[in-house]
LUMSE-999771 format. One record per residue (C-alpha): residue number from 1; x negated, y negated, z. Coordinates in steps of 0.1 Angstrom, whole numbers. Last residue first. Layout:
<rs>
- NUM | X | Y | Z;
...
</rs>
This chain:
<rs>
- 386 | -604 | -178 | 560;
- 385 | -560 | -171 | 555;
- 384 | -534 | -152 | 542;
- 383 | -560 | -131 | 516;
- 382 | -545 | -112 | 488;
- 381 | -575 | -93 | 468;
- 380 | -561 | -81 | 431;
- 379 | -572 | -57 | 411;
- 378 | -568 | -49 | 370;
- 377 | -565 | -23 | 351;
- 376 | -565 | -19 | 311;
- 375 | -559 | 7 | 288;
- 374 | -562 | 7 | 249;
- 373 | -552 | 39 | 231;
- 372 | -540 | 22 | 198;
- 371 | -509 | 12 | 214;
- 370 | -512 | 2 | 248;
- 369 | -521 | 1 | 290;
- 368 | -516 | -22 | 319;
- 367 | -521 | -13 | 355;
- 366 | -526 | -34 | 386;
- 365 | -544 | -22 | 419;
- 364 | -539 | -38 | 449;
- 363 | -566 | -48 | 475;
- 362 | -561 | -61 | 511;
- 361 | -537 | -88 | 529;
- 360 | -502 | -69 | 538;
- 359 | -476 | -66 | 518;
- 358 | -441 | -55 | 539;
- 357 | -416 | -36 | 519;
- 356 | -392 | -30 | 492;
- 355 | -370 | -2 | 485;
- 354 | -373 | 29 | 458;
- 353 | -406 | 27 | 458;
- 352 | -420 | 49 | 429;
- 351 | -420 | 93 | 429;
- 350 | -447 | 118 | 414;
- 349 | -450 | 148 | 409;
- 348 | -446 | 142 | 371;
- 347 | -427 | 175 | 358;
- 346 | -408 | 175 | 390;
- 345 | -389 | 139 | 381;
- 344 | -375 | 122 | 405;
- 343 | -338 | 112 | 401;
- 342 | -329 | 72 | 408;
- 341 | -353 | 50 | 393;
- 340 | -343 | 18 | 378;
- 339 | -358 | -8 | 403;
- 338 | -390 | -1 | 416;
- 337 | -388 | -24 | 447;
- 336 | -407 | -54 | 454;
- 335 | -439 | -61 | 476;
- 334 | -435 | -91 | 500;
- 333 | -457 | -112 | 519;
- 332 | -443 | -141 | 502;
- 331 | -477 | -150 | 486;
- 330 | -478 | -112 | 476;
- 329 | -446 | -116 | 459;
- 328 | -466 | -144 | 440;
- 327 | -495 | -128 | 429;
- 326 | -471 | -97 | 417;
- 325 | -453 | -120 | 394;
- 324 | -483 | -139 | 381;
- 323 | -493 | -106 | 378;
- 322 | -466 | -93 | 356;
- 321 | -466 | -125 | 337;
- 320 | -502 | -121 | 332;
- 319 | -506 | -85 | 317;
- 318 | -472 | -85 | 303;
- 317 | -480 | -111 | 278;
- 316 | -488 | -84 | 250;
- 315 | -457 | -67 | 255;
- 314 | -431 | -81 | 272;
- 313 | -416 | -50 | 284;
- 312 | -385 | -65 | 304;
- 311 | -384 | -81 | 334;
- 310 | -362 | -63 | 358;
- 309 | -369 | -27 | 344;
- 308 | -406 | -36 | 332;
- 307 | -418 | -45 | 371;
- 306 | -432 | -4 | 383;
- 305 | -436 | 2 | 415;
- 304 | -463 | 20 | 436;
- 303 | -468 | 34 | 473;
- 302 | -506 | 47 | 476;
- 301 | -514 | 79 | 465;
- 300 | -534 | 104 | 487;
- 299 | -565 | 120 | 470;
- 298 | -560 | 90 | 440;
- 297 | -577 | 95 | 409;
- 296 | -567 | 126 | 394;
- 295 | -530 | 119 | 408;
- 294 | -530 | 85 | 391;
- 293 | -539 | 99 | 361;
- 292 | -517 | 122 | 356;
- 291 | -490 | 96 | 364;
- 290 | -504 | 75 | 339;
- 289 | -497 | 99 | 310;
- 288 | -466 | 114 | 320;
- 287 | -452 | 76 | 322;
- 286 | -467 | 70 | 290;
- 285 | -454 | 102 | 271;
- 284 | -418 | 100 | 285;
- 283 | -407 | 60 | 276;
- 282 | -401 | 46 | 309;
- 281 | -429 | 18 | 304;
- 280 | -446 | 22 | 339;
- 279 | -472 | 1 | 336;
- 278 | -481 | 5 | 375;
- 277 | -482 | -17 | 403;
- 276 | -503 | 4 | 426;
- 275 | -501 | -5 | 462;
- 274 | -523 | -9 | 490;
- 273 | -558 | -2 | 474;
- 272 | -587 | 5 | 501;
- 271 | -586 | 41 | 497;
- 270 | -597 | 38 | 462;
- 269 | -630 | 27 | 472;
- 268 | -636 | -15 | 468;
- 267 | -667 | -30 | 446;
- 266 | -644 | -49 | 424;
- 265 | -660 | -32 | 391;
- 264 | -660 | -2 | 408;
- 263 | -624 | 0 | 416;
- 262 | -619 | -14 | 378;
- 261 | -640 | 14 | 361;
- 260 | -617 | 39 | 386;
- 259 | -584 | 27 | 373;
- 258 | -601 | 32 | 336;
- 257 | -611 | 64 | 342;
- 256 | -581 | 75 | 360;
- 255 | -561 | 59 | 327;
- 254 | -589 | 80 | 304;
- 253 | -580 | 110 | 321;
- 252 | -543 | 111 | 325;
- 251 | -538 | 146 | 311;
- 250 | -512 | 128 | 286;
- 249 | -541 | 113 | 269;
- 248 | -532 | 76 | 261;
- 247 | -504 | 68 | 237;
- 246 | -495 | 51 | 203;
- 245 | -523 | 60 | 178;
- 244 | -531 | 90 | 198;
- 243 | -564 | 105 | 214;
- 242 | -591 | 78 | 206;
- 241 | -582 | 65 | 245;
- 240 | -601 | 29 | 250;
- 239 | -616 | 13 | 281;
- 238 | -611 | -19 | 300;
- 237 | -620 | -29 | 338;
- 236 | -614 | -53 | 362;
- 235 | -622 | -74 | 395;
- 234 | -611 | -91 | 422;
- 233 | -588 | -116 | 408;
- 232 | -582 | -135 | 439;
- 231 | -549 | -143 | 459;
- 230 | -553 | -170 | 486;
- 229 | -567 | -179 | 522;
- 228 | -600 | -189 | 519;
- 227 | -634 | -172 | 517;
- 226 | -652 | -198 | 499;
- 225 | -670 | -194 | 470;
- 224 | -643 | -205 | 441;
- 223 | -644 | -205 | 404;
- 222 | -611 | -211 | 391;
- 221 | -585 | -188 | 371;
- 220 | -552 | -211 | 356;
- 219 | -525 | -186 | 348;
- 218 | -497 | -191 | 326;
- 217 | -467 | -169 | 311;
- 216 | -447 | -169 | 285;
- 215 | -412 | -150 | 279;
- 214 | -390 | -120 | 263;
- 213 | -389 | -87 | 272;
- 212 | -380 | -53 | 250;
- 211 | -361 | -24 | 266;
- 210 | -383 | 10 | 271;
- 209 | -373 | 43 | 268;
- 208 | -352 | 75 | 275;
- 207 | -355 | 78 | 313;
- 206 | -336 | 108 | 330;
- 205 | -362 | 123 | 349;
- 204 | -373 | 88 | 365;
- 203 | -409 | 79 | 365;
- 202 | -396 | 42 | 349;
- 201 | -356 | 40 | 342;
- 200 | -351 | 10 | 317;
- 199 | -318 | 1 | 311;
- 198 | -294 | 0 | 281;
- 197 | -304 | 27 | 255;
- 196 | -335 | 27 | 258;
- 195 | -361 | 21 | 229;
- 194 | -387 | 43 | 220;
- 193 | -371 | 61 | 187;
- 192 | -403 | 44 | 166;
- 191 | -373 | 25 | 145;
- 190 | -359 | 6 | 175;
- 189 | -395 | 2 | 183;
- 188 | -401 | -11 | 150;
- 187 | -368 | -32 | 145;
- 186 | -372 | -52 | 179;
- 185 | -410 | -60 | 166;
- 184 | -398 | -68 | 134;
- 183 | -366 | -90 | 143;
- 182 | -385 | -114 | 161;
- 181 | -386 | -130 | 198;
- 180 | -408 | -148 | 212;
- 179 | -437 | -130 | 231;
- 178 | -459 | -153 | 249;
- 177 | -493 | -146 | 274;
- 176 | -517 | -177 | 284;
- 175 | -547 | -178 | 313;
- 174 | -566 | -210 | 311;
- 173 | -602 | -213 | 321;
- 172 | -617 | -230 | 352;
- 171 | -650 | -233 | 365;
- 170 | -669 | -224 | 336;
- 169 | -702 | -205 | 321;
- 168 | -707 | -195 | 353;
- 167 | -714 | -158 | 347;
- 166 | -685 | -151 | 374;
- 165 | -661 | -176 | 355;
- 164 | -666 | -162 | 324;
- 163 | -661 | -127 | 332;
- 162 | -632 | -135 | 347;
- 161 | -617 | -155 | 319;
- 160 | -625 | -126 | 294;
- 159 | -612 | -101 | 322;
- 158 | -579 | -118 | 324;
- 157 | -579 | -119 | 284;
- 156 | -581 | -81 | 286;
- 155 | -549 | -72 | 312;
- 154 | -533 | -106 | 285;
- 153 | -540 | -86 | 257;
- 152 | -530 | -49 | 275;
- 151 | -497 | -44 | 254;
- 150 | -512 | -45 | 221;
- 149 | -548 | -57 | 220;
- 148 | -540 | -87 | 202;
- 147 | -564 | -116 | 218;
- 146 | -571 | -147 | 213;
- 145 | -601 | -171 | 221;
- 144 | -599 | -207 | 227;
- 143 | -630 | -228 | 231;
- 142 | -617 | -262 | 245;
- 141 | -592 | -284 | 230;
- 140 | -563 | -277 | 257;
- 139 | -551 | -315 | 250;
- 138 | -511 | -300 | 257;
- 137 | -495 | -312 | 227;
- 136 | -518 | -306 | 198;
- 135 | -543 | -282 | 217;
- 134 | -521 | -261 | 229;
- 133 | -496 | -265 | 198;
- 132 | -527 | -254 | 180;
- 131 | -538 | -223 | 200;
- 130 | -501 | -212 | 195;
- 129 | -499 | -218 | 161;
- 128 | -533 | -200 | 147;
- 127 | -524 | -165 | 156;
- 126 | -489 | -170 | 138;
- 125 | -491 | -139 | 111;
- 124 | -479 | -159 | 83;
- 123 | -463 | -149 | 49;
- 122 | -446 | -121 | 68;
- 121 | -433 | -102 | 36;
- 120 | -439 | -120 | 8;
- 119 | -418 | -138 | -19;
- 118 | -428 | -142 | -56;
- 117 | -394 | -124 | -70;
- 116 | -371 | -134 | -47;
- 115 | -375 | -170 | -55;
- 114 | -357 | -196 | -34;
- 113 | -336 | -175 | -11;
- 112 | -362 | -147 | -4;
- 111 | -388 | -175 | -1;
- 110 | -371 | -191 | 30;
- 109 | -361 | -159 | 41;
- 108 | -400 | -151 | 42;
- 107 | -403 | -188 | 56;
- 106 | -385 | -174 | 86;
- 105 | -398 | -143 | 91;
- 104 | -437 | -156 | 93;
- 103 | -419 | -181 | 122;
- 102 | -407 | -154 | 139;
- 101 | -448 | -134 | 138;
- 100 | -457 | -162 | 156;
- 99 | -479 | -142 | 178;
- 98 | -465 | -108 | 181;
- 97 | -488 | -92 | 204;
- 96 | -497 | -115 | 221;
- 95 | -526 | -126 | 247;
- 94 | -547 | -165 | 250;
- 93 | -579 | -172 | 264;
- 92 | -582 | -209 | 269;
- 91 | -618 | -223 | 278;
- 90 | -618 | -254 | 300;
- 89 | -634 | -282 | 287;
- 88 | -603 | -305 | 273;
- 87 | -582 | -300 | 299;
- 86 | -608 | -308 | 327;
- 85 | -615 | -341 | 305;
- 84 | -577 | -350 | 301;
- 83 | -576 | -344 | 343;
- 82 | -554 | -312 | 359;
- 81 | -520 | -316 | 376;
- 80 | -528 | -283 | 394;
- 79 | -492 | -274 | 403;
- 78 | -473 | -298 | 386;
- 77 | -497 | -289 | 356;
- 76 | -483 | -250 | 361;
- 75 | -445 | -259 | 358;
- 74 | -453 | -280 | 330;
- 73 | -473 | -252 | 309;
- 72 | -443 | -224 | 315;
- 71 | -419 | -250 | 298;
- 70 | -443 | -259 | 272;
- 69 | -453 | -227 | 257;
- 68 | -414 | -212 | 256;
- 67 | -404 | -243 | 243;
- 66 | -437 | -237 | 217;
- 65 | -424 | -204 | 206;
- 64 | -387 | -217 | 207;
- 63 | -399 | -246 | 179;
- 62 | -416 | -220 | 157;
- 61 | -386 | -196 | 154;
- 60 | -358 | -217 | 154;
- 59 | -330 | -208 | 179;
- 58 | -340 | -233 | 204;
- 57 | -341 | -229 | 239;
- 56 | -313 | -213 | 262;
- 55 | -313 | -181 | 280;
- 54 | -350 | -157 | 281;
- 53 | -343 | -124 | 263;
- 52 | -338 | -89 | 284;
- 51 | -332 | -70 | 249;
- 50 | -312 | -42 | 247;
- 49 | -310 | -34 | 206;
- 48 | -281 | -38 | 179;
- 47 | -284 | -32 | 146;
- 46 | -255 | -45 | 119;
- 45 | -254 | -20 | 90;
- 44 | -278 | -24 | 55;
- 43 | -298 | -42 | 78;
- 42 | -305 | -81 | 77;
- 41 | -290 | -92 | 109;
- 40 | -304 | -79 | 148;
- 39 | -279 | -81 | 171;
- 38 | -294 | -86 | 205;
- 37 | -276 | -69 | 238;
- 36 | -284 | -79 | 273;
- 35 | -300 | -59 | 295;
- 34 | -286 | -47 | 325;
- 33 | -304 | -49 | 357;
- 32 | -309 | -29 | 389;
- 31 | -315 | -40 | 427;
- 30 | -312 | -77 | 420;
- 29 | -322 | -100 | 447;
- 28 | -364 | -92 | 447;
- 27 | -369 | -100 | 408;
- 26 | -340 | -128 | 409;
- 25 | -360 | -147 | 437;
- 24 | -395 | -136 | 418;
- 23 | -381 | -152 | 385;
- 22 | -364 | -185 | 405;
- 21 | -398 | -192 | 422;
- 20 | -423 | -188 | 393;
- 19 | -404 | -211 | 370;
- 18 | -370 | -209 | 349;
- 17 | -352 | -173 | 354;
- 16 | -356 | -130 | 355;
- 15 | -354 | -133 | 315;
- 14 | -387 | -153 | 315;
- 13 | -403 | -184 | 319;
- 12 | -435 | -186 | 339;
- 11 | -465 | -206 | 353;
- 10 | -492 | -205 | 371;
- 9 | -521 | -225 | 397;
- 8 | -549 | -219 | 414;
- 7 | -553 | -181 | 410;
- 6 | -594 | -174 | 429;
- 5 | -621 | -164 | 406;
- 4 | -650 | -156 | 428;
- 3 | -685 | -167 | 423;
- 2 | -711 | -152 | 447;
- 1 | -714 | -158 | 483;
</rs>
């Protein structure tokens, strides 16, 4: 049998709670939920934004990004309480979009303060900080590779790992998505008109935008052969949509492209997926966009959801936390509910669960897409036992 890539072990902090466990156990309790409110400082008048942030932690901007790190790292060690050589040879593909980009504010107030003349606007763009606390604190001194493919880095760096792990040039490799919070990221969507203005309402007539998400997530991929009860990364795909800077093709034809690359690529017909968890970002365009495409793909379309109302869009880590998520609803044999969505819209023929259900071993489709036209889509193969 050939190589498979089999989830041994995660991790997660996020708004929903500490650890796996306590973020799916809030994810299936609460029906709908109300971000919080961030004030962001520095604006001629005081701007505030939703924001589903994760409680507690330091307020400094480097020492939260590597609390965030090392809280979702020690929940999956317990797990797979992995060797100093194992560590140290396993690759490390990491997914953000905004990096330390917190830390890059915070020595630009630095220099504001000291000499206003000779400071510069995001002085550091933080690619290198995560990859070294990993390696610093965490003996992760393998090959890292990171990638800033908007909102599908962590879709792509599940590929990377995949890839790797099916041409055997490993056994393992190391999943990681963060986004920390920082006022230019809040500001820019703020400023790009795409924020909601309390809760996110995905395929819903009345949704008006998306609410940012804090969090990190880990994934530990291994190479396995045997057909044994557990949740696989089946396969993948990646493609990019010239047609906007921000947004796929509204007639949904590079998302059904995409979807379809991924089918192929885990050698399963469309009829054979379950359930679609789908981007589903609330803001008009994209939810127009993938809709389109999932009625140009799918004949009959299966029951989907979207995650981003209870956890917050988080971006460039959505990818893993969202299926470390959906991995482990399917270990409780449970799909959750699309919460947020109320009124269907006609425009998009197309409705999300409104309840949860039953998941039953077999193929589900996951779908991640971003700025700059990349999408991403992923599929996962739940198996209960050999």
């Amino acid at each position: 049998m050939a190589r498979q890539a089999r989830i041994a072990a995660t991790g997660m902090i996020s708004s929903l709670g500490r650890g796996v466990a306590d973020s799916v156990r809030t994810l299936m309790a609460t029906p709908e939920r109300q971000a919080g409110q961030l004030v962001l400082a520095g604006f001629d008048e005081p701007l505030s934004v939703p924001y589903h942030g994760v409680e507690g932690g330091p307020d400094d901007a480097g020492e939260r990004l590597a609390w965030l790190l090392d809280q979702a790292l020690a929940e999956l060690f317990e797990r797979a309480p992995l060797s100093a050589s194992q560590r140290a040879g396993m690759p490390v593909f990491i997914g953000s979009s905004c990096y330390g980009i917190g830390m890059g504010e915070s020595r630009y107030r630095q220099q504001l303060a000291q000499s206003p003349a000779s400071a510069m606007p995001l002085p550091l763009d933080g690619f290198g900080q995560i990859s070294r606390h990993l390696q610093m604190q965490h003996g992760l001194t393998g090959p890292d590779f990171s990638l800033n493919t908007a909102c599908t880095a962590t879709a792509n760096a599940l590929l990377g790992a995949l890839t790797a792990i099916r041409n055997g040039q490993c056994d393992r490799a190391l999943v990681v998505g963060l986004e920390a919070r920082n006022h230019t990221t809040l500001s820019g969507f703020h400023g790009m008109q795409l924020m909601a203005t309390d809760t996110m309402r995905p395929f819903d007539r009345r949704r008006d935008g998306l609410v940012l998400g804090e969090g990190c997530g880990v994934l530990l991929l291994e190479a396995d052969s045997v057909d044994s009860g557990a949740c696989y990364l089946a396969g993948g795909a990646s493609n990019c949509d010239t047609y906007s800077i921000s947004a796929s093709h509204p007639d949904g034809s590079s998302i059904a492209s995409v979807m379809a690359a991924a089918l192929a690529d885990a050698g399963i017909a469309g009829e054979r997926i379950l359930a679609i968890k789908a981007h589903g970002t609330a803001t008009p365009l994209n939810d127009t966009s993938e809709a389109a495409g999932m009625r140009r793909l799918f004949h009959e379309l299966p029951d989907f959801f979207s995650l981003k109302s209870a956890l917050g869009h988080t971006l460039g880590s959505c990818g893993v936390m969202e299926t470390i998520l959906m991995e482990a609803c399917l270990g409780q044999n449970r799909l959750p509910a699309s919460t947020g969505f109320a009124e269907a819209d006609d425009a998009l023929q197309v409705a999300p669960m409104t309840a949860g259900r039953e998941a039953e071993d077999g193929s589900y489709l996951l779908n991640f897409f971003g700025f700059g036209g990349n999408n991403a889509s992923l599929v996962l193969n739940r198996r209960s036992g050999p």
